[in-house]
C-alpha positions as CSV (number, residue, x, y, z in Angstrom):
1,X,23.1,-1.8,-9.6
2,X,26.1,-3.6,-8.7
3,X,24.6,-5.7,-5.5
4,X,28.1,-6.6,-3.9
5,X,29.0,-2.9,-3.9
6,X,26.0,-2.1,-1.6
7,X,26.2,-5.2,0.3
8,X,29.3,-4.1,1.5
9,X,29.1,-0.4,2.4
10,X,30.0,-0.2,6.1
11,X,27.2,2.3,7.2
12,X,24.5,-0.1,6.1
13,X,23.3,-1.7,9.1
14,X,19.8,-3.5,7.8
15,X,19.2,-7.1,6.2
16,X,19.9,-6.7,2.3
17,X,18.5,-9.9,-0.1
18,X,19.5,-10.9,-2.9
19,X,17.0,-12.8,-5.9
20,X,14.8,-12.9,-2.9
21,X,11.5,-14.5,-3.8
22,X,8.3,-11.2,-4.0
23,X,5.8,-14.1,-3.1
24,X,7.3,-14.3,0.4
25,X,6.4,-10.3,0.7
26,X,3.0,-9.9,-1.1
27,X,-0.6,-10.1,0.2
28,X,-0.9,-12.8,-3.3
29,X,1.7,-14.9,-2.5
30,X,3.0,-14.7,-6.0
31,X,5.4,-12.8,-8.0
32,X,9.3,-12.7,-9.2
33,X,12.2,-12.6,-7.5
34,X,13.8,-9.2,-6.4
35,X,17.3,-8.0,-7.5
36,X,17.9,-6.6,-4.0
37,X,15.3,-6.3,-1.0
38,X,16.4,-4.0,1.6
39,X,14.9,-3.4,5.1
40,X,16.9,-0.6,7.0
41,X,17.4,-0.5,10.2
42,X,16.2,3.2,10.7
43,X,15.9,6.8,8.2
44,X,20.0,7.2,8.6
45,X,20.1,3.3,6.9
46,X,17.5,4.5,4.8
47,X,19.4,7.7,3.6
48,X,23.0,6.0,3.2
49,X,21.4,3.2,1.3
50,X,19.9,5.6,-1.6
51,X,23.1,7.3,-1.4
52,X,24.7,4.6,-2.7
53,X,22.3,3.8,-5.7
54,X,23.0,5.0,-9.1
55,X,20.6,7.2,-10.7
56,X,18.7,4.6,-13.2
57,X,18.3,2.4,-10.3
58,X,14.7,1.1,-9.7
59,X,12.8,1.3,-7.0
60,X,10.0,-0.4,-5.3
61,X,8.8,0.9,-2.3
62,X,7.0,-2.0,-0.3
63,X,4.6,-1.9,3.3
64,X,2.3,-5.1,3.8
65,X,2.9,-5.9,0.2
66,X,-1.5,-5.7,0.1
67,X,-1.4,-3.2,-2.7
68,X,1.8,-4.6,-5.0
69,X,1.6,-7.2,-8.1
70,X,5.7,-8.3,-9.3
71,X,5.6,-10.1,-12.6
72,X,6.9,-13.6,-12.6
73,X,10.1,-12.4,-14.5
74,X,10.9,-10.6,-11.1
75,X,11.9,-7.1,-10.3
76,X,15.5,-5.8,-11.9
77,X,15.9,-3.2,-9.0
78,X,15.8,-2.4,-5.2
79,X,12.7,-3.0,-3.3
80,X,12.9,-1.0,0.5
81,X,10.7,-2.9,2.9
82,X,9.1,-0.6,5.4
83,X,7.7,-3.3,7.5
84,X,8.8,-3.3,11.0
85,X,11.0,-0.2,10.6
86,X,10.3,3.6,10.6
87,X,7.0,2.7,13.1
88,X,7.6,6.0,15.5
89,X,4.1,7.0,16.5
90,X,3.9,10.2,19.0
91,X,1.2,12.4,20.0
92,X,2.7,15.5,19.3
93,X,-0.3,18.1,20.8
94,X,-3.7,18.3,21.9
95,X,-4.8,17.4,18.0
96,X,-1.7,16.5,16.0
97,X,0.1,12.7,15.7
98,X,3.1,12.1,14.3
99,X,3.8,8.5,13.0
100,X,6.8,7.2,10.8
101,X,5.7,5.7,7.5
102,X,6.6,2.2,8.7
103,X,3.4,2.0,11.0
104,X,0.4,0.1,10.3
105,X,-2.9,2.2,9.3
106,X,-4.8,0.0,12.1
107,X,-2.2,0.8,14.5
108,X,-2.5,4.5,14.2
109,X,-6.6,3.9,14.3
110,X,-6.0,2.4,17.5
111,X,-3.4,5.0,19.1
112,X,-5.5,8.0,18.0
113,X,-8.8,6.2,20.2
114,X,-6.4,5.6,22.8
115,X,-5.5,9.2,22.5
116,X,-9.0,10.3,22.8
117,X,-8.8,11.5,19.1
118,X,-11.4,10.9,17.3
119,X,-12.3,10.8,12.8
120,X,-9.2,8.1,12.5
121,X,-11.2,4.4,12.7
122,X,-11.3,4.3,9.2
123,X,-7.9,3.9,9.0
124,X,-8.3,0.4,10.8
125,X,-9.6,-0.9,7.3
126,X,-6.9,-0.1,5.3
127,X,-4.5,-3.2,4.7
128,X,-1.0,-1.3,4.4
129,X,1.3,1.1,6.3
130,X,0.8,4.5,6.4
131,X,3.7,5.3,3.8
132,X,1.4,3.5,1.2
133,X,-1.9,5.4,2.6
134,X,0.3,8.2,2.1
135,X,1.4,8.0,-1.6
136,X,-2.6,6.7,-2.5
137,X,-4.5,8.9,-0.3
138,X,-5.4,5.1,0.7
139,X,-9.6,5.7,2.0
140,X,-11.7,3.7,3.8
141,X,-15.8,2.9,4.7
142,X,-16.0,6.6,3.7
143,X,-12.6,8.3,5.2
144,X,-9.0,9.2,3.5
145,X,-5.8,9.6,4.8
146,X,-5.1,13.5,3.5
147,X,-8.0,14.8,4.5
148,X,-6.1,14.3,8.0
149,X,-2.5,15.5,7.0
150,X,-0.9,18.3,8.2
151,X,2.5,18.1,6.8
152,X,5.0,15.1,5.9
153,X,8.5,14.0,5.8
154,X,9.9,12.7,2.7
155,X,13.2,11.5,1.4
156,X,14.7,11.5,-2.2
157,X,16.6,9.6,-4.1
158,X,19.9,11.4,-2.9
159,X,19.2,10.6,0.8
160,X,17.9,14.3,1.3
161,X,15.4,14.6,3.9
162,X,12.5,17.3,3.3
163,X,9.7,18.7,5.4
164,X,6.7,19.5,3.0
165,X,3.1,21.2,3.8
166,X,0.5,19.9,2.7
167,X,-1.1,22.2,0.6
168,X,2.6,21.2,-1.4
169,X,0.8,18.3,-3.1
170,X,-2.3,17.6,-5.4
171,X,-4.5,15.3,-4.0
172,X,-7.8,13.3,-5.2
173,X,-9.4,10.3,-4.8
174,X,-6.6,7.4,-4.5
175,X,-3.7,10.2,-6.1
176,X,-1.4,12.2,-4.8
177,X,1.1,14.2,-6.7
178,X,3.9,15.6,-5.2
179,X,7.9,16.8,-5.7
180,X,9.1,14.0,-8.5
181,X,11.3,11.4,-6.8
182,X,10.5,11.7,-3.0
183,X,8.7,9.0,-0.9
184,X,7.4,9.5,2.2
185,X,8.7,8.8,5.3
186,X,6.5,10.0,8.2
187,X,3.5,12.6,8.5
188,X,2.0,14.9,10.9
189,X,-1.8,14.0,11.0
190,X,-4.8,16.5,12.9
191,X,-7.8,14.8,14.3
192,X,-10.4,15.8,17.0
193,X,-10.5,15.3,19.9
194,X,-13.5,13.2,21.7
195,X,-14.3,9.7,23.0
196,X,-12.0,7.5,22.9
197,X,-14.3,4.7,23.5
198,X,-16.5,5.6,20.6
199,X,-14.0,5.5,18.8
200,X,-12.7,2.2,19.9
201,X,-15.9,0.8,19.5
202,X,-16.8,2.2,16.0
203,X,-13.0,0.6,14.7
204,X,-14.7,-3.1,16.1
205,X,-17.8,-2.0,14.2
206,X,-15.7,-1.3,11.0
207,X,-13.3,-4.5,11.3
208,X,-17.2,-6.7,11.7
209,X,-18.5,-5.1,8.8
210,X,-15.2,-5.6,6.7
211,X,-15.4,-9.5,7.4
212,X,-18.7,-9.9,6.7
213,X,-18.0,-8.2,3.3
214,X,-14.5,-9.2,2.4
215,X,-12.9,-12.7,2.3
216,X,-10.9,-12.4,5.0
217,X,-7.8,-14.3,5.1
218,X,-7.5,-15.2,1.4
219,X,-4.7,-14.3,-0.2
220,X,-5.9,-11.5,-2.5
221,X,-4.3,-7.6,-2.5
222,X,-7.8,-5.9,-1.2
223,X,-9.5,-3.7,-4.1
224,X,-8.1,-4.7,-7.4
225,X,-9.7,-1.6,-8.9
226,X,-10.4,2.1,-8.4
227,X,-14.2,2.7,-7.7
228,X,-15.5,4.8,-10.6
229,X,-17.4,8.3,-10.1
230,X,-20.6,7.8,-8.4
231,X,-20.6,3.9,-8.7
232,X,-18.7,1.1,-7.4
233,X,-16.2,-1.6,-9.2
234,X,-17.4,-4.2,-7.4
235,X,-21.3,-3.6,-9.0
236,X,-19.7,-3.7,-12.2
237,X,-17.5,-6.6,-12.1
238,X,-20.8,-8.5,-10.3
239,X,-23.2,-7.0,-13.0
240,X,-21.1,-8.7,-15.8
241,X,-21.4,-12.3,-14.3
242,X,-17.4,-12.5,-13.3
243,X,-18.0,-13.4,-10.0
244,X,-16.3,-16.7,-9.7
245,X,-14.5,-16.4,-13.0
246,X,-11.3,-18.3,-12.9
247,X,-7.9,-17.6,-14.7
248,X,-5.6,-20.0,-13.7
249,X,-5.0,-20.3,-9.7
250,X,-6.9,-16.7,-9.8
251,X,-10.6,-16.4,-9.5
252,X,-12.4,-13.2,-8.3
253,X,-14.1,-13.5,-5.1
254,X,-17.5,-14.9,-4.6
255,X,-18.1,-12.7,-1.6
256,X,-16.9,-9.5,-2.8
257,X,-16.3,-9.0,-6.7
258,X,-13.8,-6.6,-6.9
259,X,-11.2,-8.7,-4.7
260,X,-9.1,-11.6,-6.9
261,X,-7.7,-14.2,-5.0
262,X,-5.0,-16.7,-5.1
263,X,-6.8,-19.9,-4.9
264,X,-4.8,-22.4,-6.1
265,X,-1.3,-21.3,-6.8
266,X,-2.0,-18.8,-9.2
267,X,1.1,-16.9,-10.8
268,X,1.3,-13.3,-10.9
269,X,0.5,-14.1,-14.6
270,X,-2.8,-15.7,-13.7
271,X,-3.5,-12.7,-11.7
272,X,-2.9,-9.8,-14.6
273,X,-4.5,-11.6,-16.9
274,X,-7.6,-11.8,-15.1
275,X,-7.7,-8.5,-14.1
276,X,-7.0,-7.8,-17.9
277,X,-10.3,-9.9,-18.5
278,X,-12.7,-7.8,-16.1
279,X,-11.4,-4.8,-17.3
280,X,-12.3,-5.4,-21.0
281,X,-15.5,-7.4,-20.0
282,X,-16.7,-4.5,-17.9
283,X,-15.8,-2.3,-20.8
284,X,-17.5,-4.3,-23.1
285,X,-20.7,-4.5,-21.7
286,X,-20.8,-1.5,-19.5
287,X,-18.7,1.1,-21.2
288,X,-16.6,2.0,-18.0
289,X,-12.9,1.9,-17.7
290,X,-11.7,0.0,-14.5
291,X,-8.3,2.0,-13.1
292,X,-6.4,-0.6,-11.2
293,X,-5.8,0.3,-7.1
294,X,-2.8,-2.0,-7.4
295,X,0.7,-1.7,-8.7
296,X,1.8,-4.1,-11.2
297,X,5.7,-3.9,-11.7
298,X,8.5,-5.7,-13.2
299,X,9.1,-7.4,-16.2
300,X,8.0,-9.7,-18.7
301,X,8.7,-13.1,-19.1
């Protein structure tokens, strides 16, 4: 992509970046530069900007940046930064929220308990926006987001906007499979109805339990891996000795095996190659394949 040529289109009305440091953006605090790192200013921004990128162009769609690994050769492409735009949330009936794909999960926990609604605290755990819970039918402390969708808004890589069902995609646990080259924007989500203040106080149960479980406040991504059928990663990982094991500035959490943290500025080297490392040592002397959660993108130095 020519950068000056989209810098300079008059209907774009967001911040565009150029060589703009990923360890600024992502939950690790490391990672390459970006090409181009675009924020628009609303969907129209949104549209005009994919308009105007040619076909081959990568793309890197980015929320809290909790869930996102960019090599330390950087990103040759456009990331679109969700945070802090697209965050309409709306009670649209008696059941139904709308809410854009730019709002926080825990947000939406707390408007739905607010609403009265009830069956959406779990969302309170997850670390991202709801465009990313969207894509990864991201689950928490027993819930997932599509089990809650009614329909969604999506946008290709034209600038076309498209309303979708939800019986239009495949989902299962942590995938969703959908119309090739649409993201989504927003979603219609059902819940029930009920107490609010259960609710409120179940979310407080759920954010206690996830700090006394988690290592809060260290810069990791959340769950490095998938959990495998009828066990868990983290049991795994722990089972194999790796808890402390160090690569680098990377170490996997003491408190919670399948987290890896930045402890001492790691690179986002450091960080593949451990997760590498507890992927073959869990294979080794378990026999299970560990499916990362987390995308790793970009290229190699």
């Amino acid at each position: 992509m020519e950068a000056a040529r989209v810098m300079t289109m008059p209907q774009l009305r967001g911040e565009m970046l150029f060589d703009e440091p990923m360890s600024r953006h992502l939950s690790w605090r490391a990672g390459g530069n970006a090409k181009c790192y675009f924020t628009p200013a609303d969907i129209e921004d949104l549209s005009n900007l994919l308009a105007s990128l040619p076909d081959d162009e990568a793309i890197l769609w980015l929320g809290l940046g909790s869930n996102t690994l960019v090599r330390d050769a950087g990103f040759d492409g456009t990331v679109i930064a969700l945070q802090g735009t697209m965050n309409e949330l709306e009670r649209l009936a008696d059941d139904r929220v709308f809410a854009g794909a730019g709002v926080t999960a825990s947000k939406l926990a707390r408007f739905c308990a607010k609403q009265d609604l009830v069956g959406a605290e779990f969302f309170a755990g997850i670390p991202g926006l709801v465009g990313g819970a969207l894509a990864m039918n991201a689950g928490a402390f027993g819930g997932e987001t599509w089990r809650h969708v009614v329909g969604v808004e999506t946008i290709d890589r034209k600038g076309n906007r498209h309303q979708r069902k939800a019986d239009e995609y495949q989902v299962a646990y942590r995938s969703v499979i959908g119309p090739a080259d649409e993201w989504f924007t927003a979603a219609i989500f059902q819940f029930e109805q009920g107490d609010g203040s259960a609710a409120s106080a179940g979310i407080r149960q759920l954010l206690a339990r996830r700090a006394e479980t988690q290592p809060m406040g260290a810069a990791s991504c959340g769950s490095v891996f998938t959990n495998p059928e009828n066990d868990h990663a983290a049991r795994l990982i722990e089972s194999c000795g790796l808890k402390g094991y160090r690569i680098g500035g990377a170490v996997v959490s003491e408190k919670h095996a399948n987290f890896i943290i930045n402890d001492k500025n790691a690179s986002a080297n450091d960080i593949e190659s451990l997760i590498k490392y507890v992927q073959q040592t869990v294979l080794d002397q378990q026999g299970v394949e560990l499916k990362t959660e987390v995308r790793i993108v970009g290229g190699v130095a």
